[in-house]
N, C-alpha and C positions, 0 to 999 in steps of 0.2 A: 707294079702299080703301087702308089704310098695308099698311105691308110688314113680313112676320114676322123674325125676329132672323136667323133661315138667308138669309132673300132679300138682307138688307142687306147679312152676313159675305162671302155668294156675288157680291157685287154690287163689294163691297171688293177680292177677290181674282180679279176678271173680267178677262182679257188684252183690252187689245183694244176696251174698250164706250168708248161716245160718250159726252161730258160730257152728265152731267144722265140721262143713261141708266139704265131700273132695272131689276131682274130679278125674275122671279115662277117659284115652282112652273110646273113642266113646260118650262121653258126652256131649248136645249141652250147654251152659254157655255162658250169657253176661259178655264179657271184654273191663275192662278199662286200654289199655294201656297206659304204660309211654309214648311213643312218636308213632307218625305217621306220616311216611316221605313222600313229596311227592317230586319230581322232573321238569323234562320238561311238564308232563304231569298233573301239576299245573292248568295248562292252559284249560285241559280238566275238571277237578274237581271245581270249582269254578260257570261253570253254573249248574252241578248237585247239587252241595250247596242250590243255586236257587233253581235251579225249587225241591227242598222239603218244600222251605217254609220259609229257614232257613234268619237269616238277621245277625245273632252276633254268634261268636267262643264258646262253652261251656267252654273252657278251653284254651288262648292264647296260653300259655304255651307248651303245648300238639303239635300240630303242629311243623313240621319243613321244610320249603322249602328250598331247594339245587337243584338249576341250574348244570346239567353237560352232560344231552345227546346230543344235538343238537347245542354246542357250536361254531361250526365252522361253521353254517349256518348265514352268515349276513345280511339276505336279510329283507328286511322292513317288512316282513308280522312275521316271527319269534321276532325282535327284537322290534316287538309291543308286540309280547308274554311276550316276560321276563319281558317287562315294566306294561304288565296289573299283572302278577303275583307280581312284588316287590310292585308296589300301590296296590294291596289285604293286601300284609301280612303288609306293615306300617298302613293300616287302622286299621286292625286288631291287629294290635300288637305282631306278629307271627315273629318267629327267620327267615332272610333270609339270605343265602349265593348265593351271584350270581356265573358268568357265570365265571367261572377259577378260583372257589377257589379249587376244587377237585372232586374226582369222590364221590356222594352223601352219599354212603354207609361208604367211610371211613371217612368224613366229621362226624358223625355219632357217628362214634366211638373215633374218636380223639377230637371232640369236648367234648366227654362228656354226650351225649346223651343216649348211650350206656352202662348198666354198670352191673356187674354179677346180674344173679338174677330177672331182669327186665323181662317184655316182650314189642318189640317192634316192631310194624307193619311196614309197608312200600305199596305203592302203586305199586310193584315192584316185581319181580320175586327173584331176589339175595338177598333180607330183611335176608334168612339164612344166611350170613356173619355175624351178631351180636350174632350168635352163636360160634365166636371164643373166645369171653368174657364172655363167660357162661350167655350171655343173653337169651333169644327165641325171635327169630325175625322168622317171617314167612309173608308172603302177602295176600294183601287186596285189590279186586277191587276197582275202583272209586267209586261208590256207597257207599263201605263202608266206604272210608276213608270220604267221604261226609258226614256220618252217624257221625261220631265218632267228626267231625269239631263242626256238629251243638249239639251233645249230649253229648260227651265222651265216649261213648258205640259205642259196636256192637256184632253183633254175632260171635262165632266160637266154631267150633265141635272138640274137643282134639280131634288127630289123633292117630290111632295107634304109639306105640314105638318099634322102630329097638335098636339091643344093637350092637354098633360094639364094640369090644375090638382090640386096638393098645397095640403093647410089642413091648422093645428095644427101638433104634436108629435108625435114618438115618442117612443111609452110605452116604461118601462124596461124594457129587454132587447130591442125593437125596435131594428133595424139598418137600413139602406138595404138589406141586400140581398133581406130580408120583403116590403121594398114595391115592388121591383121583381121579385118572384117573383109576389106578389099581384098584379100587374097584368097578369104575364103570365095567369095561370089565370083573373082576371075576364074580360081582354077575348083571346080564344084563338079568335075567327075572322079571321085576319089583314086585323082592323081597320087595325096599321100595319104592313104589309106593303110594304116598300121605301118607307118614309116616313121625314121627320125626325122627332123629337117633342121638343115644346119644354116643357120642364115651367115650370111659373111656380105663382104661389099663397105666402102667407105663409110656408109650412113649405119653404120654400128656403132663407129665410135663418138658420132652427133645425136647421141639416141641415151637418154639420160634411163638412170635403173630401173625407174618407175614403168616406162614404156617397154623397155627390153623385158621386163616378166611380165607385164601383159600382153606381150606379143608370145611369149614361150607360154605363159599359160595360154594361150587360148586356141594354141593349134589342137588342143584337145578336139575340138568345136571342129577344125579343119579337116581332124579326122585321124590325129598322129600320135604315135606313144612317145613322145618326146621332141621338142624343137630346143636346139640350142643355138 
């Protein structure tokens, strides 16, 4: 049986596996993602850093902080936050985007961070949006992004795979985010309930970027750790 586009990415970014080795749905495998995002909540991951032990980043690189949930907060106890997180990442050496450069996830992608093929975590429930560029992005407790700061690893269990097939066109005034609303309401017995879903079908490539990561993000909403 071949292997779906998640097994291969999962497969690509597996620490550790034997040459020729492949990986399937339900498989637990240490990964080394390309990036790990973390946000406002920066703030919270840095004493779990701590208290493992850790003192130095495995990989600068790797990391990426983006300031954007809690931006209109400007009260002194927040705006010590951003500033304990921007003095982290210059110590460290880690990419930061502070407070109004954009919302994190597309930060992300339009930086560059993001790119087919990849897989790319997040601290973050919407990480599925880097599945509009045929990456796999899926989410990671603080814990684990804690894990992956001080090692480059962590854990994760490939999830099962949903195949949605899209055909045709959107009709005018149709958006990516109609059809990813409509699919939540058609299929609403958590058919993909901690699944990846892979969308394929002609009307992929009539489906401009803007709709294709709002349809990967929002399968969070549908109920899934990842749609690409």
């Amino acid at each position: 049986m071949g292997l779906t586009l998640v097994e291969k990415i999962a497969a690509r970014h597996a620490d550790g596996l034997a040459p020729g080795a492949v990986v399937r749905s339900g498989d637990f495998i240490s990964i080394r993602p390309r990036h790990v995002m973390t946000h406002d909540n920066t703030g919270a991951v840095i004493p779990k850093f701590k208290q493992i032990g850790a003192t130095s980043i495995a990989d600068p690189a790797q990391p990426v902080f983006a300031i954007d949930h809690d931006i209109q907060n400007t009260s002194p106890e927040n705006l010590a936050k951003y500033a304990k997180i921007e003095a982290f990442a210059r110590e460290h050496g880690i990419d930061f985007y502070p407070a109004g450069t954009g919302i994190s996830h597309q930060v992300m992608v339009e930086q560059g961070y993001v790119v087919p093929g990849a897989m790319v975590v997040a601290s973050d429930s919407h990480s599925n949006l880097y599945g509009g560029a045929a990456a796999l992005g899926t989410p990671v407790v603080r814990t684990d992004a804690a894990s992956i700061w001080a090692t480059g690893v962590t854990w994760w269990q490939v999830p099962p795979i949903a195949k949605v097939v899209l055909k045709g066109k959107l009709s005018p005034g149709v958006v990516g985010k109609d059809v990813i609303i409509a699919l939540c309401g058609l299929f609403n017995k958590d058919e993909v309930l901690n699944h990846a879903v892979e969308f394929v079908g002609d009307a992929i490539a009539n489906l401009p970027m803007s709709a294709r990561m709002t349809i990967a993000n929002m399968t969070t909403e549908w109920g899934a750790l990842a749609g690409v």
